[in-house]
LOVO-447399 format. One record per residue: x, y, z of N, C-alpha, C in turn. Coordinates in steps of 0.1 Angstrom, whole numbers, plus 2048, in hexadecimal, padded with zeros to 3 digits. Each point is the difference from the previous one (the first is absolute). Example, Ala and Ser with C-alpha at 12.3 -4.5 7.8 and 13.67 -1.06 7.14 Angstrom:
<nutors>
NUTOR;nxx;nyy;nzz;caxx;cayy;cazz;cxx;cyy;czz
NUTOR;884;7C7;84E;7F7;80C;800;809;80C;800
NUTOR;7FC;80B;7F9;809;80B;800;7F8;80B;808
</nutors>
This chain:
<nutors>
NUTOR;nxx;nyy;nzz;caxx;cayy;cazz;cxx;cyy;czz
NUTOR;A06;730;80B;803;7F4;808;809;803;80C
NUTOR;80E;80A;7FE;801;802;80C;800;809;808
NUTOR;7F5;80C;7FA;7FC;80D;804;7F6;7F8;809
NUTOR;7F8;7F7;7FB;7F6;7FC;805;803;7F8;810
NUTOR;80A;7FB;7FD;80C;7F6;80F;7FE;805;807
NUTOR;809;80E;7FE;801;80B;80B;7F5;803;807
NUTOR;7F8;805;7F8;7F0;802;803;7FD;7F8;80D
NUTOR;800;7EE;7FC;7FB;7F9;807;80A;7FE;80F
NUTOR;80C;800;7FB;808;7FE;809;7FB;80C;810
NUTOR;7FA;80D;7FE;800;80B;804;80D;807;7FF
NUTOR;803;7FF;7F9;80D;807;7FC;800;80F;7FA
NUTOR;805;80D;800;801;80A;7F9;80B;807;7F9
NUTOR;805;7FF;7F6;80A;803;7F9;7FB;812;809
NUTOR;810;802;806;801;80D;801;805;80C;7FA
NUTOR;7FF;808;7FE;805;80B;7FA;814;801;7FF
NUTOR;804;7FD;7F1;80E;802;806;80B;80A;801
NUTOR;803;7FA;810;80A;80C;806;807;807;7F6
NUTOR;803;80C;807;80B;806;7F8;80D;7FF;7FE
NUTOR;806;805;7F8;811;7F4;7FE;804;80C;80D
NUTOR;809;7FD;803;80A;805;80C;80A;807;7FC
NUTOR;801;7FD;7F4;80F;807;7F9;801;802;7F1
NUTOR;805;7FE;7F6;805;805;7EE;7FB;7F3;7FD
NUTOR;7F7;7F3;7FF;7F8;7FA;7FC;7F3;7FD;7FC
NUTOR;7FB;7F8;7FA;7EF;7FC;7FC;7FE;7F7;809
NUTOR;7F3;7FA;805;7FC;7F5;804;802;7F1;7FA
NUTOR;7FE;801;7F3;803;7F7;7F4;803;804;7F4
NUTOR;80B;7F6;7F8;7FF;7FD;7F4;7FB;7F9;7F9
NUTOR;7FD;7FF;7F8;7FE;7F6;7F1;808;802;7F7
NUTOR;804;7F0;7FA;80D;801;7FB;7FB;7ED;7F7
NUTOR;7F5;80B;7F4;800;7EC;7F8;7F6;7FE;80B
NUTOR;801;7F0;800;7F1;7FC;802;803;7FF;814
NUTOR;80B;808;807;805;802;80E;7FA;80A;804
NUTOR;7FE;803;80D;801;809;80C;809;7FE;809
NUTOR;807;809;806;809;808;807;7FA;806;80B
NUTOR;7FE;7FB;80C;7F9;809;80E;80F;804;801
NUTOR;7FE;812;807;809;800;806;7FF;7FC;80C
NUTOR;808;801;80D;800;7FB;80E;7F1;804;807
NUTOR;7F9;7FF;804;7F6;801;808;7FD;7FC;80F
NUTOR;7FD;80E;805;801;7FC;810;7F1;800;805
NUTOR;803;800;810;7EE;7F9;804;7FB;80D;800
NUTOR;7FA;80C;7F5;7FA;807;803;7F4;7FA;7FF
NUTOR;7F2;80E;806;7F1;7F8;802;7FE;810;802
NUTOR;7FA;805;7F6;7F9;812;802;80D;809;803
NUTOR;80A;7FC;7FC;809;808;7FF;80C;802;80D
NUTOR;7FA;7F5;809;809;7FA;80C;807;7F7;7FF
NUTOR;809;7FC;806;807;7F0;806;7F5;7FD;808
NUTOR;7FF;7F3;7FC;7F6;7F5;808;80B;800;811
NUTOR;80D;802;7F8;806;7FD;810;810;7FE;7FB
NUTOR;805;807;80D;814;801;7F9;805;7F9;80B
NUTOR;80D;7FF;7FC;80C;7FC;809;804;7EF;7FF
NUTOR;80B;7FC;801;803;7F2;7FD;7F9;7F8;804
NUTOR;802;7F7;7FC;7F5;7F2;802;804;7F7;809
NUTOR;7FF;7FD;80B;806;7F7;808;803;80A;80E
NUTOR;802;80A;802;809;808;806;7F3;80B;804
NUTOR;7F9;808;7F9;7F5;805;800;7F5;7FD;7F8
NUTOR;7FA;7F8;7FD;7F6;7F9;7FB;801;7F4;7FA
NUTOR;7F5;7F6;805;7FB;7F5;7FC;802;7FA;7F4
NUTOR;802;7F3;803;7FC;7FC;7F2;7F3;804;7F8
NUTOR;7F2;7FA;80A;7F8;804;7F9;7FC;80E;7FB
NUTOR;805;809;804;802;80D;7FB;804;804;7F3
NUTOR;80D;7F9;800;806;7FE;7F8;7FB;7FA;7F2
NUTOR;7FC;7F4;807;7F4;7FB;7F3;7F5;807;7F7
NUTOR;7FB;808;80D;7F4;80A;7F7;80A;80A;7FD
NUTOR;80C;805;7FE;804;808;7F9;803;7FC;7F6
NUTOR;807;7F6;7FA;801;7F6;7F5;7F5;800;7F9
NUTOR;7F7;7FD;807;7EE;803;7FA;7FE;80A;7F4
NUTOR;804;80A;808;7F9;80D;803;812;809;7F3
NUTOR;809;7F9;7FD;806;802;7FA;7FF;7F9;7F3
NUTOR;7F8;7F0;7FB;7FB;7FF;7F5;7F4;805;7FA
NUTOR;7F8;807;80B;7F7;805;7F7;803;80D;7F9
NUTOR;806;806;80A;80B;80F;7FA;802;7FF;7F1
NUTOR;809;7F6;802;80A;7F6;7EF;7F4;7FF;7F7
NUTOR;7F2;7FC;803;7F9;7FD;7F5;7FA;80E;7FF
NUTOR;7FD;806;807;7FC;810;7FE;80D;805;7F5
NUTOR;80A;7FE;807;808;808;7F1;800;7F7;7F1
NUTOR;7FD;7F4;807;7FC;7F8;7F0;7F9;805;7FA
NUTOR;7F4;800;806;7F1;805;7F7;802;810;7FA
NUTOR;80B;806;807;7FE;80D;7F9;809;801;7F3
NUTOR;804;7F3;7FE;80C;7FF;7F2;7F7;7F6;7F2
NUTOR;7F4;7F7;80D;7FA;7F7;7F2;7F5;804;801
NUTOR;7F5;807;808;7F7;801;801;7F4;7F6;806
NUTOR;800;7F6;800;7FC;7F9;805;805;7EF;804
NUTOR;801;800;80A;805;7F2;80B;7F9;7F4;7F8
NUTOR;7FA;7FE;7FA;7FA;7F7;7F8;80F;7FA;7F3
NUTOR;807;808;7F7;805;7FF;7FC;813;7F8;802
NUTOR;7FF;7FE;811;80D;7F6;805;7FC;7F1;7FA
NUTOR;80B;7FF;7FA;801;7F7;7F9;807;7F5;80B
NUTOR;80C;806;809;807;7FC;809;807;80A;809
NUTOR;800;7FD;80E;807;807;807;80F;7F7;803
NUTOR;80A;806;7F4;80C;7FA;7FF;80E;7FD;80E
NUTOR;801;80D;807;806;7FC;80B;7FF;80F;808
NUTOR;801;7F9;810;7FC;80A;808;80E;801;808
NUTOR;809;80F;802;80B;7FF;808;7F9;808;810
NUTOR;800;7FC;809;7FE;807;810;809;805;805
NUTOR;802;809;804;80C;7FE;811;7F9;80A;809
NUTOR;809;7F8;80C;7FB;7FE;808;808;80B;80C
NUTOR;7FD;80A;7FD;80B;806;813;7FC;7F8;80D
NUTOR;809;7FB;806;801;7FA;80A;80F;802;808
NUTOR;804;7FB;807;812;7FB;80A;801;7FB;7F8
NUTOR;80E;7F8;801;807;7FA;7F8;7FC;7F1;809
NUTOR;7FD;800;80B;7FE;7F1;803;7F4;7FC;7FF
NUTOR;7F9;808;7F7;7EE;7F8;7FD;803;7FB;7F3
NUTOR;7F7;7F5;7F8;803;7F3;7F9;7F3;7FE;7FB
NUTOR;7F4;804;802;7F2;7FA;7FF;7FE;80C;7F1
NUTOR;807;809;7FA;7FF;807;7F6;7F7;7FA;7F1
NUTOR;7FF;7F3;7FF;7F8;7FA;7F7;7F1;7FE;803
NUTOR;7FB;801;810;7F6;7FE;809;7F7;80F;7FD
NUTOR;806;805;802;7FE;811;7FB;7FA;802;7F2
NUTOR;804;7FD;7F4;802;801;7F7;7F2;7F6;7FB
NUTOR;7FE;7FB;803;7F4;7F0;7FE;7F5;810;7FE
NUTOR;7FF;804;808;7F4;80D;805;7FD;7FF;7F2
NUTOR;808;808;7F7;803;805;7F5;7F7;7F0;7F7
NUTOR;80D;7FA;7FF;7FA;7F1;7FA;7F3;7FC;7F9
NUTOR;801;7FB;813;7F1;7F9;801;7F3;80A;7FC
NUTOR;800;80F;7FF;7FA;803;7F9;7FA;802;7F2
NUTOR;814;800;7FF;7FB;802;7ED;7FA;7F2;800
NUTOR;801;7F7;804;800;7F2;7FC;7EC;7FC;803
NUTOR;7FA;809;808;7F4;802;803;7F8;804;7F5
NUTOR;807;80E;7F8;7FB;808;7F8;7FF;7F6;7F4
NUTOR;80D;800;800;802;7F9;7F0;805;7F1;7FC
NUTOR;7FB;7FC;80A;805;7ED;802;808;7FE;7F8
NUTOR;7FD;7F6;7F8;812;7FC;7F3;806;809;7FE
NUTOR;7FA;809;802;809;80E;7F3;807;80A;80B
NUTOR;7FE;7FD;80C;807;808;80B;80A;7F7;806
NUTOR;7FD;7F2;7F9;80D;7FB;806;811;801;7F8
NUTOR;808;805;805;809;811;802;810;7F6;806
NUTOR;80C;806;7F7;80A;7FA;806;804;80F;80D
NUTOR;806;7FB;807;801;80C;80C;810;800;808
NUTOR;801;80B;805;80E;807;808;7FD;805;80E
NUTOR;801;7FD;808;7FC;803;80B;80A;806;80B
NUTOR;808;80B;7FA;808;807;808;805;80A;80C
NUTOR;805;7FD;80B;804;80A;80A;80C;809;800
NUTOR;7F3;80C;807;80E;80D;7FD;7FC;803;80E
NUTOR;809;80A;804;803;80A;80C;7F3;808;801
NUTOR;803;806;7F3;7F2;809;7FE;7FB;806;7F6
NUTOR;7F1;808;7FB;7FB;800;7F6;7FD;810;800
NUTOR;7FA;804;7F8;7FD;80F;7FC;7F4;802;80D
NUTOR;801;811;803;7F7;7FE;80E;7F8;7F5;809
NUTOR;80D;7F7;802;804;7FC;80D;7F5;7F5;7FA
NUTOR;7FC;7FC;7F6;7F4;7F4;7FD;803;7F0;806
NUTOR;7FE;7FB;804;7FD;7F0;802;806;7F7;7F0
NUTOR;7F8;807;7F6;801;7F7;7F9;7FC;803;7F1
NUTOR;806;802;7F4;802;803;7F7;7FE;7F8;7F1
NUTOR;7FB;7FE;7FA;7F8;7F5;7F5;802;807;7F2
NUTOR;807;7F4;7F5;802;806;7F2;7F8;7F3;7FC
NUTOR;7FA;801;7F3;7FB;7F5;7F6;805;801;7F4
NUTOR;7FF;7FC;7F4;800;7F7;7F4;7F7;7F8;7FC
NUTOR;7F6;807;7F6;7F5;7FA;7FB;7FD;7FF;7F1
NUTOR;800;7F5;800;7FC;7FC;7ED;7F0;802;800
NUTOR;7FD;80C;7F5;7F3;800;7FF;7FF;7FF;7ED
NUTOR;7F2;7FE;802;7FB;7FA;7F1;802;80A;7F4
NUTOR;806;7FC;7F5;800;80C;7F8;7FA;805;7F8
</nutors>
């Protein structure tokens, strides 16, 4: 059902990145997942760095959000095996590198959202954190954790 979404959506769960540091991608813990942080990789690149507001777009920004939930479900799937099995996507924390005088950090983050919310309609709808920092691990835009109740 939502292997099949994706499908339709043209969507492709990508291969997931490698941790950056003494971490996993995901845990499971009981009937939870644990993403760790996930940035906008795409084949082993940044879709695109540097703060948001200052050097890049929002909508940039947005498809990194994107491009940072499918990351999160890539490390999902490699803890349940198959995307079919989200019972719910519990809550999604973002942040956002930007200045300190940009504000639209929740606008950013929708990227993220509105997709789970595509994939997995009721069950992607997700309590959320939509945070600004200074800056992220090589210099990313924008950084994405989840919490997901899957079936047991």
């Amino acid at each position: 059902m939502f292997e099949a979404r994706i499908a339709e959506l043209g969507l492709n769960i990508p291969v997931v990145p490698a941790p950056l540091a003494a971490y996993v991608p995901a845990v499971r813990s009981g009937d939870f997942v644990y993403t760790s942080g996930q940035l906008p990789f795409l084949n082993g690149e940044l879709i695109a760095v540097g703060q948001v507001h200052a050097e890049l777009d929002i909508d940039s920004a947005v498809a990194c959000a994107r491009q940072c939930a499918l990351n999160a479900l890539a490390a999902l799937k490699t803890v349940i095996g198959s995307l079919d099995d989200v019972e719910q996507i519990v809550k999604v924390t973002g942040f956002v590198a930007a200045p300190s005088d940009f504000s639209q950090h929740p606008l950013v983050v929708n990227g993220a959202s509105e997709l789970l919310g595509e994939i997995f309609k009721d069950a992607g709808k997700h309590a959320r954190s939509a945070v600004g920092v200074s800056s992220l691990p090589m210099n990313a835009p924008v950084e994405l954790e989840m919490v997901v109740r899957i079936r047991s």
